[in-house]
Phi, psi and omega in degrees: 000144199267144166248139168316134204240183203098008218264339196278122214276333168270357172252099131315147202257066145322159154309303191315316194318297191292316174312310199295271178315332187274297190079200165347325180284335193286357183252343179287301202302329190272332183281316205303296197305312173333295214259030172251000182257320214268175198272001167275325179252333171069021148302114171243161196260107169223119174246196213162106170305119181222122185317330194308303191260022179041047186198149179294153166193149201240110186269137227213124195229127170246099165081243157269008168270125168302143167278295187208159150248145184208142189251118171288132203244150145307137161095047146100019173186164209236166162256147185214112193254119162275150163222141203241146168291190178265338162274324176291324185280033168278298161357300188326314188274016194230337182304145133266071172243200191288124169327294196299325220254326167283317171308327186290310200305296165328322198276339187316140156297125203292143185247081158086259178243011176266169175250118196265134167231120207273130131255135172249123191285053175261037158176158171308343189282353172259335170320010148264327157295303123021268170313319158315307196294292192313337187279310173285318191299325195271017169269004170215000000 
């Protein structure tokens, strides 16, 4: 089973870092930021160490609302978790993304009343569902 890498509170997670941990994963992860940074989506990236889970993880913000967060995994690839209400995750099913990425999101457990929908991220060909979600989520 992959764990979560990043842990040490005093290595920011720089490019050098992040090429070195994403590995092969790491070109989907520099294109996501490029283009969630750029003035169409107006995105910012903060990352920041947090004790609860003793690992960096990168708060993904459009003005003060979170979009998503992400998090770097063993074996090459990073995760990007959303949490949707329940009225907002109606939505999800109506998106032309990947079938499975809706079926996880259904199996998923609820975080108090959210609904969280987790995609794990290893290579650019998924970063057009990946962006449909972030394009809906930042309409609420």
């Amino acid at each position: 089973m992959e764990s979560i890498l990043l842990k040490d509170p005093d290595l920011l997670p720089d490019k050098k870092v992040l090429e070195k941990e994403l590995g092969r994963g790491y070109e989907a992860y520099e294109e996501l930021m490029n283009i969630i940074s750029a003035p169409s989506f107006s995105l910012e990236p903060k990352w920041r160490y947090y004790n609860d889970g003793k690992a960096w993880l990168c708060k993904v913000v459009h003005k003060k609302k979170t979009v998503f967060w992400l998090s770097v995994w063993e074996g090459s690839f990073f995760k990007i978790a959303f949490y949707f209400t329940e009225k907002t995750a109606a939505g999800i099913d109506h998106l032309e993304i990947d079938e499975t990425i809706k079926k996880n999101f259904k199996a998923h457990k609820p975080v108090g009343k959210l609904l969280p929908l987790v995609v794990e991220v290893r290579n650019k060909k998924q970063l057009p569902d990946l962006l449909k979600i972030i394009s809906y989520k930042m309409r609420f």
